[in-house]
VOPAGU-2260 file (C-alpha; in pm, 1 decimal, decimal comma):
REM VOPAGU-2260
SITE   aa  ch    i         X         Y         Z
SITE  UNK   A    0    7491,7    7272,4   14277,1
SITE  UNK   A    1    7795,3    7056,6   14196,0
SITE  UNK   A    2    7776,1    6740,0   13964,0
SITE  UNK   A    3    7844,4    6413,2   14131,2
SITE  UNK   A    4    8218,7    6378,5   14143,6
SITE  UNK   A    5    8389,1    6187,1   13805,4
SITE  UNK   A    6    8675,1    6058,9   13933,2
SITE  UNK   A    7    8742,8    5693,0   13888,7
SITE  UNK   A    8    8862,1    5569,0   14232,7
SITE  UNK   A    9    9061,6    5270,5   14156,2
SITE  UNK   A   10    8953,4    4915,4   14323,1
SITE  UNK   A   11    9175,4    4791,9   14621,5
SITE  UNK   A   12    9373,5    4554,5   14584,6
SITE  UNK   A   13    9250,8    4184,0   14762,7
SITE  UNK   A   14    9357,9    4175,2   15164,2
SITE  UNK   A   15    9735,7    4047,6   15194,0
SITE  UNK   A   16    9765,6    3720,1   15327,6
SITE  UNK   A   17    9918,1    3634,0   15626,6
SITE  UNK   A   18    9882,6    3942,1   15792,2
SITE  UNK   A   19    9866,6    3952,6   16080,0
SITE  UNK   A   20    9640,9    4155,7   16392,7
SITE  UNK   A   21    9965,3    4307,4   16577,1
SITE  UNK   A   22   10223,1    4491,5   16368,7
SITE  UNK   A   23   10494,8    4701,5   16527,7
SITE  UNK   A   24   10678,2    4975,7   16325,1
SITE  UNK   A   25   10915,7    5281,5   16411,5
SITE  UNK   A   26   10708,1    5500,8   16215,7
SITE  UNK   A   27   10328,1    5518,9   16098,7
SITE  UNK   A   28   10259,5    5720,3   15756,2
SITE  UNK   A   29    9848,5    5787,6   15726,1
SITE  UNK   A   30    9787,3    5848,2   15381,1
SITE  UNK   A   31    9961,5    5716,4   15098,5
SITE  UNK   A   32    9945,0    5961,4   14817,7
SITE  UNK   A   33   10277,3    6120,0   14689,6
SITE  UNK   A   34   10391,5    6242,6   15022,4
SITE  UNK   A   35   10345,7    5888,3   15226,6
SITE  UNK   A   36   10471,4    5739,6   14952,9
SITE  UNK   A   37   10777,6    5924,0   14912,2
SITE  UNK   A   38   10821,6    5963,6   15317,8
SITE  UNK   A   39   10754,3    5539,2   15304,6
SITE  UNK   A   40   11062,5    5496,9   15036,9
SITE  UNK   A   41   11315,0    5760,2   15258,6
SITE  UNK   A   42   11286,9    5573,2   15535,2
SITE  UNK   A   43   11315,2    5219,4   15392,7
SITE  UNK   A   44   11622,1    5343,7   15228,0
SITE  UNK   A   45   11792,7    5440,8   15618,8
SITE  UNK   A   46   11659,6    5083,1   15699,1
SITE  UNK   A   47   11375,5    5214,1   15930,8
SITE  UNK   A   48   11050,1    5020,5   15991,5
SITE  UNK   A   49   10707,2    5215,7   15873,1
SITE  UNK   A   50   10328,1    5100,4   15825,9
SITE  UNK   A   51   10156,2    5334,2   15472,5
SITE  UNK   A   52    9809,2    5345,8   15580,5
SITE  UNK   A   53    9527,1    5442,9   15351,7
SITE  UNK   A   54    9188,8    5411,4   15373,3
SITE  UNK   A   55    9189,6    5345,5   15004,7
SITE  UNK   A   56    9466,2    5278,0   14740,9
SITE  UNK   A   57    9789,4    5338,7   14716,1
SITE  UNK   A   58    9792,9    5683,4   14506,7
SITE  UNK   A   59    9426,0    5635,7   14445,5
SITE  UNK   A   60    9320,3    5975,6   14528,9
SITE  UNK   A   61    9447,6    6316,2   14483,3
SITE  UNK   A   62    9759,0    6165,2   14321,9
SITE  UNK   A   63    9572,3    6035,0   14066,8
SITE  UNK   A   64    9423,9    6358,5   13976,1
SITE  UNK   A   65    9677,6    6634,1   13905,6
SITE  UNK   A   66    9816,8    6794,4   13621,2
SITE  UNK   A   67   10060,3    6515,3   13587,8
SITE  UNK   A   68   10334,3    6778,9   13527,2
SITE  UNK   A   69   10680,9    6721,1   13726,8
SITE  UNK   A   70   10794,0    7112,4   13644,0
SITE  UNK   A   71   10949,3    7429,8   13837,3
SITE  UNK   A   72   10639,1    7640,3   13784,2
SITE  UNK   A   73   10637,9    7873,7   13445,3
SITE  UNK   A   74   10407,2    8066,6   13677,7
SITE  UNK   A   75   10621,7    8168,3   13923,0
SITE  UNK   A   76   10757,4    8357,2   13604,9
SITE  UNK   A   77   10516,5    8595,5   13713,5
SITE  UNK   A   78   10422,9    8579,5   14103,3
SITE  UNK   A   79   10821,9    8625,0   14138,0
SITE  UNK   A   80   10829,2    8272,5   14372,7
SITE  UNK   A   81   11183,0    8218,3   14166,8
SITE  UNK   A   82   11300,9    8024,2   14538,3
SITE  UNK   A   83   11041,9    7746,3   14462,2
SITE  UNK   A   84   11067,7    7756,0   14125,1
SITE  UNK   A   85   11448,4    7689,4   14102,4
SITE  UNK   A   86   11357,1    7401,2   14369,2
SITE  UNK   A   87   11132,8    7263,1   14172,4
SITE  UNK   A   88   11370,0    7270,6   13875,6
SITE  UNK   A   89   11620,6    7034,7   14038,3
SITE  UNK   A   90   11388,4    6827,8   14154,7
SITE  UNK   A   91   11258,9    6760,8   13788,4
SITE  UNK   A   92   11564,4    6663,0   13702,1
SITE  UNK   A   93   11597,3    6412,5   13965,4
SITE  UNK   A   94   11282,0    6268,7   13849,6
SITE  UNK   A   95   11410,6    6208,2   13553,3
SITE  UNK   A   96   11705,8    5995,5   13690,5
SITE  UNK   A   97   11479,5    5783,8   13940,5
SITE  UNK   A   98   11160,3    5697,0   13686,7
SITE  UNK   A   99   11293,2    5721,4   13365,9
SITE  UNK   A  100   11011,3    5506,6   13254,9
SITE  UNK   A  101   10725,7    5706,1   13416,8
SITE  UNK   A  102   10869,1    6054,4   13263,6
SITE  UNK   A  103   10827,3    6213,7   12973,3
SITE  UNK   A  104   11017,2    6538,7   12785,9
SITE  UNK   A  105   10778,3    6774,7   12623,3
SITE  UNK   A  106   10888,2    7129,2   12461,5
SITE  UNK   A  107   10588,1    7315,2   12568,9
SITE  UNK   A  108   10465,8    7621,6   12383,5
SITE  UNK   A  109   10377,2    7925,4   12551,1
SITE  UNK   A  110   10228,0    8130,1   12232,8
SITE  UNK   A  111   10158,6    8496,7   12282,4
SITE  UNK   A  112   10030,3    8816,9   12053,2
SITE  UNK   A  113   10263,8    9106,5   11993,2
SITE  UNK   A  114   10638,4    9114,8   11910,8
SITE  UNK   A  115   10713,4    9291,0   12307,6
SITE  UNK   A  116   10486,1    8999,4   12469,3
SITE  UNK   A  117   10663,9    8784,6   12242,2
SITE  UNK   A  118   11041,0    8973,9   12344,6
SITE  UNK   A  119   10923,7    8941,4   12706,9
SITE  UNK   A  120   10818,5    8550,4   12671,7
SITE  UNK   A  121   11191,5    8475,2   12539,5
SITE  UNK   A  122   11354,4    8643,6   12807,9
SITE  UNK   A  123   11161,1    8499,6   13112,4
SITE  UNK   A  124   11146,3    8155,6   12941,4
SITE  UNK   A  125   11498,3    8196,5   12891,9
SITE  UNK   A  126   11587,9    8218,8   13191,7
SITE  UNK   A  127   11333,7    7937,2   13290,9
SITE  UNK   A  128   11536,3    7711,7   13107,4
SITE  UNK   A  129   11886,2    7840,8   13183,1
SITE  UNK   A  130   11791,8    7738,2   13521,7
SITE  UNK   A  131   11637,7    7409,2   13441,0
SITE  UNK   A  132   11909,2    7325,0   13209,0
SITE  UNK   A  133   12003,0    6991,3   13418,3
SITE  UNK   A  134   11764,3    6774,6   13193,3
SITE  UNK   A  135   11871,1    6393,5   13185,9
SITE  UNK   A  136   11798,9    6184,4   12847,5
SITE  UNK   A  137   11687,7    6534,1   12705,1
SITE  UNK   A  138   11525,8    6402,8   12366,9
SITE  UNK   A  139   11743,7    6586,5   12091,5
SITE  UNK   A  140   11426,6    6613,6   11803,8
SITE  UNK   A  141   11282,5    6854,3   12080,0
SITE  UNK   A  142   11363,6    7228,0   12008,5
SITE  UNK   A  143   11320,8    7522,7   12269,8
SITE  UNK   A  144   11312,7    7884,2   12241,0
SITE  UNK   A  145   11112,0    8100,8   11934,8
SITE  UNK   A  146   10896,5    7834,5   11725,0
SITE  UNK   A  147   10936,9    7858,9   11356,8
SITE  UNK   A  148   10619,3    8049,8   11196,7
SITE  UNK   A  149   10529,5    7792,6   10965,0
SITE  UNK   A  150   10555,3    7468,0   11252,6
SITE  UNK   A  151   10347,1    7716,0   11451,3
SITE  UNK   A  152   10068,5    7834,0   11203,6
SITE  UNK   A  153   10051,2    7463,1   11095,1
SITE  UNK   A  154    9906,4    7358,9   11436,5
SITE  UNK   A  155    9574,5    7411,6   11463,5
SITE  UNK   A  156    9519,9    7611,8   11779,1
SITE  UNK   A  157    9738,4    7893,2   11590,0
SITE  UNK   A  158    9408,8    7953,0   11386,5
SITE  UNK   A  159    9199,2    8233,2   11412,0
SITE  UNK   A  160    9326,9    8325,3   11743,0
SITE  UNK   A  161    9509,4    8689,9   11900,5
SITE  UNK   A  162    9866,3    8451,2   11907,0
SITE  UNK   A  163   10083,3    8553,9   11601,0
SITE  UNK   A  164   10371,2    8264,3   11762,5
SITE  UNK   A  165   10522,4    8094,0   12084,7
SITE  UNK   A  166   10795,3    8013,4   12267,6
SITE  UNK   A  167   10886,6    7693,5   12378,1
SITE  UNK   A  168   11030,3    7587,6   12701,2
SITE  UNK   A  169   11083,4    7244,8   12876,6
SITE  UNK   A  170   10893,4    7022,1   13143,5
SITE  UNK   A  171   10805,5    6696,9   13246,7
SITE  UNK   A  172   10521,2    6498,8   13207,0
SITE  UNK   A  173   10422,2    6150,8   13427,2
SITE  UNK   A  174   10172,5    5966,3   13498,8
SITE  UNK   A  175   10145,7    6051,0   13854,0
SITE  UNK   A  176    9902,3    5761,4   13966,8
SITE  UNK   A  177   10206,7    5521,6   13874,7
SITE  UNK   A  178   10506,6    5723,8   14013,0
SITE  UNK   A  179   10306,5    5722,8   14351,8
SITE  UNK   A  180   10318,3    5319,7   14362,3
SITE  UNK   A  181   10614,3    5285,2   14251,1
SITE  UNK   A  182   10797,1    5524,2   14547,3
SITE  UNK   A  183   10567,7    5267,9   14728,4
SITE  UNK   A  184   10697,9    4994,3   14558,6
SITE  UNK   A  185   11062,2    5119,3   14640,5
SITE  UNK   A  186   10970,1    5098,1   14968,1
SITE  UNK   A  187   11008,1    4836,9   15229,8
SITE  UNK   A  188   10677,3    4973,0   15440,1
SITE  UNK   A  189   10384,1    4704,5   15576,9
SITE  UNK   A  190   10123,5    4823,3   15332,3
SITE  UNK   A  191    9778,0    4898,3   15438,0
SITE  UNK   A  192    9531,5    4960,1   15169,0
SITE  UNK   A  193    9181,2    5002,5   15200,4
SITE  UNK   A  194    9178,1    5042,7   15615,1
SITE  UNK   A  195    8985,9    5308,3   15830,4
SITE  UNK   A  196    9142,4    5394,0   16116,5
SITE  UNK   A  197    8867,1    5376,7   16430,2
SITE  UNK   A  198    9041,9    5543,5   16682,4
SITE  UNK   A  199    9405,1    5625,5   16844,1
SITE  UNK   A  200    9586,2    5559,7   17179,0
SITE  UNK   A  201    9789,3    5807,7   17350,5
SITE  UNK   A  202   10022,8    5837,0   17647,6
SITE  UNK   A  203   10225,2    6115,4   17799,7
SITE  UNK   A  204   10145,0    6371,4   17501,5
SITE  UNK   A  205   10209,2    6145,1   17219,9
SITE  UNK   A  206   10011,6    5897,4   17003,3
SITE  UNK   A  207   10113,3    5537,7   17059,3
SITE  UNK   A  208    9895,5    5315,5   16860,1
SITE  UNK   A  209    9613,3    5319,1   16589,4
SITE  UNK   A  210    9343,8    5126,7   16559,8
SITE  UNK   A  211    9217,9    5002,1   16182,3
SITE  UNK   A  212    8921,4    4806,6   16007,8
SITE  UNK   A  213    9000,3    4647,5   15699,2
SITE  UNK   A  214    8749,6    4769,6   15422,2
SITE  UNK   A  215    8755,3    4454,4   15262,5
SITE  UNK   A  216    8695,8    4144,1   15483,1
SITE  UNK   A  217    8670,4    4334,8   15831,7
SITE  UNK   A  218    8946,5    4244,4   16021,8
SITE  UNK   A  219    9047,4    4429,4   16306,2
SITE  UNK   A  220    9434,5    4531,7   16321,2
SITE  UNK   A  221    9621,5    4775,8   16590,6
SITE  UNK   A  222    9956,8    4933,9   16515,2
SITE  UNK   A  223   10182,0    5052,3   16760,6
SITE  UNK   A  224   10478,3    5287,6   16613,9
SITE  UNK   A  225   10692,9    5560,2   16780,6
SITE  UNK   A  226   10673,3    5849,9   16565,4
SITE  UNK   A  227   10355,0    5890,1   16357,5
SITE  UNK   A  228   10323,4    6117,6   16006,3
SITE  UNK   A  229   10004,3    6254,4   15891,7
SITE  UNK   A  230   10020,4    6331,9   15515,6
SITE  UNK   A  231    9665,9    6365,2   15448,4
SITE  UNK   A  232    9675,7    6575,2   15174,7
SITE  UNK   A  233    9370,8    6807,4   15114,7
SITE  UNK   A  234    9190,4    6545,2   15382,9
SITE  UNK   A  235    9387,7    6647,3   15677,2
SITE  UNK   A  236    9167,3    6943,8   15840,9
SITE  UNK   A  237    8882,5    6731,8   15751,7
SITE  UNK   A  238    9043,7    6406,1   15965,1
SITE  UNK   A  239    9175,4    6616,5   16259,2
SITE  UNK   A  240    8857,5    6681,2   16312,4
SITE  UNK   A  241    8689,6    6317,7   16291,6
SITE  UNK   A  242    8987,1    6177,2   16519,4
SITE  UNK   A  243    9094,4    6459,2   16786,8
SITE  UNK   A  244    8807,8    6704,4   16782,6
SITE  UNK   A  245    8997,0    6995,1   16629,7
SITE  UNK   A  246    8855,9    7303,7   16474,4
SITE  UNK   A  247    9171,0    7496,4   16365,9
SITE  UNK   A  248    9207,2    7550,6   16012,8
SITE  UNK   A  249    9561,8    7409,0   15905,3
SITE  UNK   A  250    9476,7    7437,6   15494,9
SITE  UNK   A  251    9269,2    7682,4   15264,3
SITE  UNK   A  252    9190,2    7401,2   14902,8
SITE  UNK   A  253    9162,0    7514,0   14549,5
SITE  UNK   A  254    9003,3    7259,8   14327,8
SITE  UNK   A  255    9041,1    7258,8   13948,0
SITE  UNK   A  256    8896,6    7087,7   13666,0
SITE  UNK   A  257    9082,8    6873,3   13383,8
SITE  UNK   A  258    8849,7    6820,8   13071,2
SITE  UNK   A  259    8932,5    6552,2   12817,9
SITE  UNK   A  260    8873,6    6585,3   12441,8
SITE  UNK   A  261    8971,2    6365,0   12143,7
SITE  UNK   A  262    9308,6    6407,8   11997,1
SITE  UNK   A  263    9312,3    6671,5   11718,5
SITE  UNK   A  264    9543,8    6655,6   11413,2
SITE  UNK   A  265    9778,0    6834,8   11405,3
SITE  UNK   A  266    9778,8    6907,1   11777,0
SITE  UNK   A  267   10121,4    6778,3   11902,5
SITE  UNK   A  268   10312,5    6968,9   12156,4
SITE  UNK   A  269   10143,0    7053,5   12452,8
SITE  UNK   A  270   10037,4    7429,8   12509,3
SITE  UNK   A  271   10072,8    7684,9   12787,4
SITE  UNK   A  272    9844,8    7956,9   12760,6
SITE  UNK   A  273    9890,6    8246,9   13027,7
SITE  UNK   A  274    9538,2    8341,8   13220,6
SITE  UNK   A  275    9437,8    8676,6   13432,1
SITE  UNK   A  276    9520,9    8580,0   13818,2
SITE  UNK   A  277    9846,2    8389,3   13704,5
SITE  UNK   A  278    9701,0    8042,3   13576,6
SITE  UNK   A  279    9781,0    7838,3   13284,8
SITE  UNK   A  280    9568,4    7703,3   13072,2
SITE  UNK   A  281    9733,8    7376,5   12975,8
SITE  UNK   A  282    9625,4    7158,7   12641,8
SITE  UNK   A  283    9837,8    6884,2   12628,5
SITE  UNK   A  284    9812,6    6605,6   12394,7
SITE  UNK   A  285    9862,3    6273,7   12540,3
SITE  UNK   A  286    9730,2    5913,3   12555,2
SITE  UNK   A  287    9582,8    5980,4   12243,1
SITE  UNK   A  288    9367,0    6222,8   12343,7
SITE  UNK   A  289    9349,0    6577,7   12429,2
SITE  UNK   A  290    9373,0    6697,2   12852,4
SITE  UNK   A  291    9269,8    7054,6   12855,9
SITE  UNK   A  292    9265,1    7253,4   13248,0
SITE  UNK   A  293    9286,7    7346,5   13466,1
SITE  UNK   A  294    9053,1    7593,6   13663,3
SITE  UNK   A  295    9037,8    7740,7   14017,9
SITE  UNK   A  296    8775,6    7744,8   14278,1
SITE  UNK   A  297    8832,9    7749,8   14704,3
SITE  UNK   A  298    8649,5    7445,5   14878,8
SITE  UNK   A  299    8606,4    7443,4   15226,1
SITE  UNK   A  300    8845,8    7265,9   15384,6
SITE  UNK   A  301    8622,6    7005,4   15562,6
SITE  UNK   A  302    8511,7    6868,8   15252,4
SITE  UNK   A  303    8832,7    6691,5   15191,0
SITE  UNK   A  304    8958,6    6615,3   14835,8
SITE  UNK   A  305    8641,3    6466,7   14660,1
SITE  UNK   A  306    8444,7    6772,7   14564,7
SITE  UNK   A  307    8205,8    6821,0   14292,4
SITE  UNK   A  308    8204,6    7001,6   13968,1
SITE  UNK   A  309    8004,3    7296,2   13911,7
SITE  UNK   A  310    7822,2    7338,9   13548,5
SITE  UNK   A  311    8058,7    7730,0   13551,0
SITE  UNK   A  312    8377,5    7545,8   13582,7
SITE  UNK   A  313    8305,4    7370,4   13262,8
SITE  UNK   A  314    8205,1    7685,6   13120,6
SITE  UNK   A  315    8535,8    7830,8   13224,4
SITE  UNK   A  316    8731,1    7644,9   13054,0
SITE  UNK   A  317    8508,1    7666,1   12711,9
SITE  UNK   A  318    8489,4    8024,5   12813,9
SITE  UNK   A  319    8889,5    8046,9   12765,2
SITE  UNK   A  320    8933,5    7785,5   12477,4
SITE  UNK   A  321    8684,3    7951,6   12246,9
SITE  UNK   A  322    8835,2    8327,5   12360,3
SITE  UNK   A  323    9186,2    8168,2   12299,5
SITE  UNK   A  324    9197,1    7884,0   12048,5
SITE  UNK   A  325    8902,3    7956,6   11824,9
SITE  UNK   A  326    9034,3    7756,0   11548,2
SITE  UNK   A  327    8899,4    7423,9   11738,9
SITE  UNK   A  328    8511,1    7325,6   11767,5
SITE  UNK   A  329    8555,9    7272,7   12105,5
SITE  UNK   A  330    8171,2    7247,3   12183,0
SITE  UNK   A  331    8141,1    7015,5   11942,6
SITE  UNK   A  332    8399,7    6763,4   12060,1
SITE  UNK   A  333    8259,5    6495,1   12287,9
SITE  UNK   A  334    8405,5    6494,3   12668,9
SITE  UNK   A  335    8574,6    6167,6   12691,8
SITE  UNK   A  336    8614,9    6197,0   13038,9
SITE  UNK   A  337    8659,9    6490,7   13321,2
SITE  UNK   A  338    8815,9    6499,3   13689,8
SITE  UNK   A  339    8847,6    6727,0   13947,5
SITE  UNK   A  340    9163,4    6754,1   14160,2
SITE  UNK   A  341    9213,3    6979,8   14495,7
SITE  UNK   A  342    9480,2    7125,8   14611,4
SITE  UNK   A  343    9615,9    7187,2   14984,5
SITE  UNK   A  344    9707,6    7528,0   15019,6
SITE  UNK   A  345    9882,8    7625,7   15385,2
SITE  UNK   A  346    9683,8    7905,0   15493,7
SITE  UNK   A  347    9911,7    8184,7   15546,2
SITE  UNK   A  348    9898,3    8420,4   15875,1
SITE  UNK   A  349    9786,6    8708,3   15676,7
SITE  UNK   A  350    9532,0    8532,5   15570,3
SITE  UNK   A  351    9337,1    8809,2   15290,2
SITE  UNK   A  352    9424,2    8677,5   14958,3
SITE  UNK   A  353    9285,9    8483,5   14717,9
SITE  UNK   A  354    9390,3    8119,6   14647,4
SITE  UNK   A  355    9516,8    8161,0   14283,6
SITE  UNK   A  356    9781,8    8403,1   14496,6
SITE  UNK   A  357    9873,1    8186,0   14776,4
SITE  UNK   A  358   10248,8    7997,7   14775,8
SITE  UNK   A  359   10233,5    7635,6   14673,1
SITE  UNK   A  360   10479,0    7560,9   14948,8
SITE  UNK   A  361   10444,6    7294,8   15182,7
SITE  UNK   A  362   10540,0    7296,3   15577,8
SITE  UNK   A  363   10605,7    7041,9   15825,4
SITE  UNK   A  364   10477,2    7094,1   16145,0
SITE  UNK   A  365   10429,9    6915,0   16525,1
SITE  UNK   A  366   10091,0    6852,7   16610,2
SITE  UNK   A  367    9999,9    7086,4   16885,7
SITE  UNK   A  368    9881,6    6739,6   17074,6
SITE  UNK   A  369   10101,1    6502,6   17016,9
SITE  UNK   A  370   10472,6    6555,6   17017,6
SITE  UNK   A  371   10561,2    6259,5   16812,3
SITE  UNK   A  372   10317,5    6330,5   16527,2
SITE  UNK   A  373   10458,1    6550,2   16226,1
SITE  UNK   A  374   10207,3    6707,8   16005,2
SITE  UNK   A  375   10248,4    6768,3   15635,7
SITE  UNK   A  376   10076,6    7066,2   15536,4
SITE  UNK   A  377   10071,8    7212,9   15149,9
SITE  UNK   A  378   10340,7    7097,4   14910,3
SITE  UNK   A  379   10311,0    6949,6   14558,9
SITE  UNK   A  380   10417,0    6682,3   14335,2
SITE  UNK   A  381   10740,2    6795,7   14190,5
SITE  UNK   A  382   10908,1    6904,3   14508,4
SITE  UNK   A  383   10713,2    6607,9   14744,4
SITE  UNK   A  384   11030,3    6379,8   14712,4
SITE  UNK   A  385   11267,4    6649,5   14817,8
SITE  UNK   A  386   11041,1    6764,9   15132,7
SITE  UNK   A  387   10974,6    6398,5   15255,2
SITE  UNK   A  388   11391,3    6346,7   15218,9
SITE  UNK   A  389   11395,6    6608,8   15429,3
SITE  UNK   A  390   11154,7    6466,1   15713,3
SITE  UNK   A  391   11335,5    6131,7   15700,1
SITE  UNK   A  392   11651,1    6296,2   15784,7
SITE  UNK   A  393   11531,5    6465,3   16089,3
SITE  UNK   A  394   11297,0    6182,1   16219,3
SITE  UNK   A  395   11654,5    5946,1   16178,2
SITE  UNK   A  396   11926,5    6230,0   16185,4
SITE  UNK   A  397   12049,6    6025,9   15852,8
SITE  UNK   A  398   12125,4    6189,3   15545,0
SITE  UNK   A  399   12054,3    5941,6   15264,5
SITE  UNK   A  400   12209,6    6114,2   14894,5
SITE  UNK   A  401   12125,2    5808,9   14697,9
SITE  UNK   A  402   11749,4    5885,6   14718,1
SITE  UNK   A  403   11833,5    6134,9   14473,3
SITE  UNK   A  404   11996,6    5857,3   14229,4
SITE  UNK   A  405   11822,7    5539,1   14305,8
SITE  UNK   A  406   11621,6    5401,6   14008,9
SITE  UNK   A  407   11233,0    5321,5   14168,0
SITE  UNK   A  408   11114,0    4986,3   14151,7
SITE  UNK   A  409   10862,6    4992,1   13942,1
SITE  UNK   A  410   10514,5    4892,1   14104,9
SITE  UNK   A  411   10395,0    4623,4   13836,4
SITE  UNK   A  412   10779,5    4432,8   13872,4
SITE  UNK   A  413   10858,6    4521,6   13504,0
């Protein structure tokens, strides 16, 4: 049996004053994780109306609870996805140019044993980088390609282990919480925190209106809108079912576990250690402590994106650590804190494979209902910006290339 979930679900914020029971948008976003918030930004930017409805905060769920990692995928190195990788690639860069402050370079290490897994690291990572090469306020103490023998036997992960060096390639950390409310920040949307919506209105084979509770003092609130967006993350087959009765099965979910250790001397560039099935095993110093994940396991899709953790995941990841980076008492180290994160996988037509093997690429599709509502299906954080510039283009037929250069206002006004 799963644990009770850990994650910290941030308080919402106290009801806005002033507003008011009647609001009237072009365009209502339900959910306001990375895609809303992103989708809620695009369209402020062409100067059209939108309401970002959540039924709690404002990145406060899966957003809160990824890898943090704005990157073009190392692992589609090996599943040959090179498309989405080199997608992902630009859009890391553009990161970089819009939230400077909620970025961060790292020169990851990939170690590995042998001189030909070594020979085979450099080239692929080679050409990772040669691809990713657009890398704005690139840090110039960081150093990619072969790591020097004695900086790597000096860390001590190197010790004891079947790794005789590593590679190092670049990527992008954040703080993904904060880059979600500040895209919501940069946004000129009504924001709706903390409401439930009770039911919808339709006419003519389209959704007209919603109608919400306010979690927090109770107040009753309709919105009317012309288009609607659902970007429900892992949620979504779990809401189409509460609000419209349907049974079809839009999204397979993979959740995985992020364990978090105290920060160990000596321990300073973050680590990418390649698993069976294509994973990464990530240990990444940061906050002053130690984030080690993540793991893979399918949920069903009607349990949404709070799921448990199961005592084997934890043993997973000990599992790998002690077969992989020996050198560290891992068992001994207290857990300062885990999480569990899931992630919305479009299930394909050919639906046999595992999820470990599935594409991490999201679609956009019309609700088989409701002509005016657009679905968001799949996708991740690095490329979420790109996808929801792409929505906002065809709800408004505008193309909008600032989004690409405009800093974010950041959330907290600093």
């Amino acid at each position: 049996m799963a644990d009770d979930v850990k994650n910290p679900w941030p308080e919402l914020p106290a009801p806005s004053p002033g507003l008011g029971s009647e609001l009237d948008v072009e365009v209502a976003i339900i959910g306001a994780g990375i895609h809303g918030s992103a989708l809620a930004r695009e369209l402020g930017l062409r100067g059209v109306s939108c309401a970002l409805i959540d039924k709690g905060a404002i990145g406060g769920g899966t957003s809160q609870w990824s890898s943090q990692l704005l990157h073009g995928g190392i692992r589609y190195m090996l599943t040959g996805d090179i498309t989405q990788m080199r997608e992902g690639l630009r859009e890391r860069a553009t990161w970089a140019r819009i939230a400077p402050s909620r970025v961060k370079w790292e020169a990851f290490w990939m170690p590995h044993g042998g001189w030909i897994e070594g020979l085979t690291h450099r080239f692929g990572i080679g050409l990772y980088d040669h691809w990713g090469s657009d890398r704005p306020d690139w840090p110039a103490h960081l150093r990619l390609g072969a790591v020097p023998r004695e900086v790597f036997e000096a860390d001590p992960r190197s010790k004891g282990g079947p790794y005789g060096g590593a590679t190092a390639y670049a990527d992008l950390m954040t703080w993904d919480r904060e880059l979600v409310r500040d895209l919501a920040a940069s946004s000129t949307a009504v924001k709706l925190e903390g409401h439930d919506i009770e039911s919808f209105e339709s006419e003519g084979g389209e959704l007209r209106a919603a109608r919400l509770r306010d979690r927090r003092d109770g107040a009753a609130r309709r919105v009317t809108f012309r288009r609607v967006v659902f970007a429900l993350g892992p949620w979504h087959d779990k809401a189409m079912k509460e609000w419209f009765q349907d049974t079809y099965k839009w999204l397979r979910l993979s959740s995985g576990i992020h364990l978090w250790f105290p920060a160990q001397a000596g321990c300073e560039r973050p680590w990418a250690i390649r698993r069976p099935q294509g994973r990464i095993l990530f240990v990444i110093p940061r906050d002053g402590r130690l984030q080690v994940g993540t793991t893979e396991r399918e949920v069903h899709s009607e349990e949404g994106g709070a799921v448990g953790i199961l005592p084997s995941e934890r043993e997973e990841i000990y599992g790998a650590l002690e077969a992989k980076l020996p050198g560290i008492p891992w068992r001994k180290l207290p857990v300062l804190a885990e999480e569990t994160g899931v992630r919305p996988l479009v299930r394909p037509t050919q639906d046999r494979m595992g999820t470990s093997h599935m594409s991490r690429e999201a679609l956009l599709e019309t609700h088989p209902k409701f002509a005016n509502a657009t679905m968001v299906l799949g996708g991740k954080l690095t490329t979420a910006r790109a996808l929801m510039d792409r929505l906002a283009a065809k709800l408004t037929g505008r193309e909008c290339p600032e989004s690409r250069t405009l800093p974010l206002q950041k959330w907290d006004g600093q």
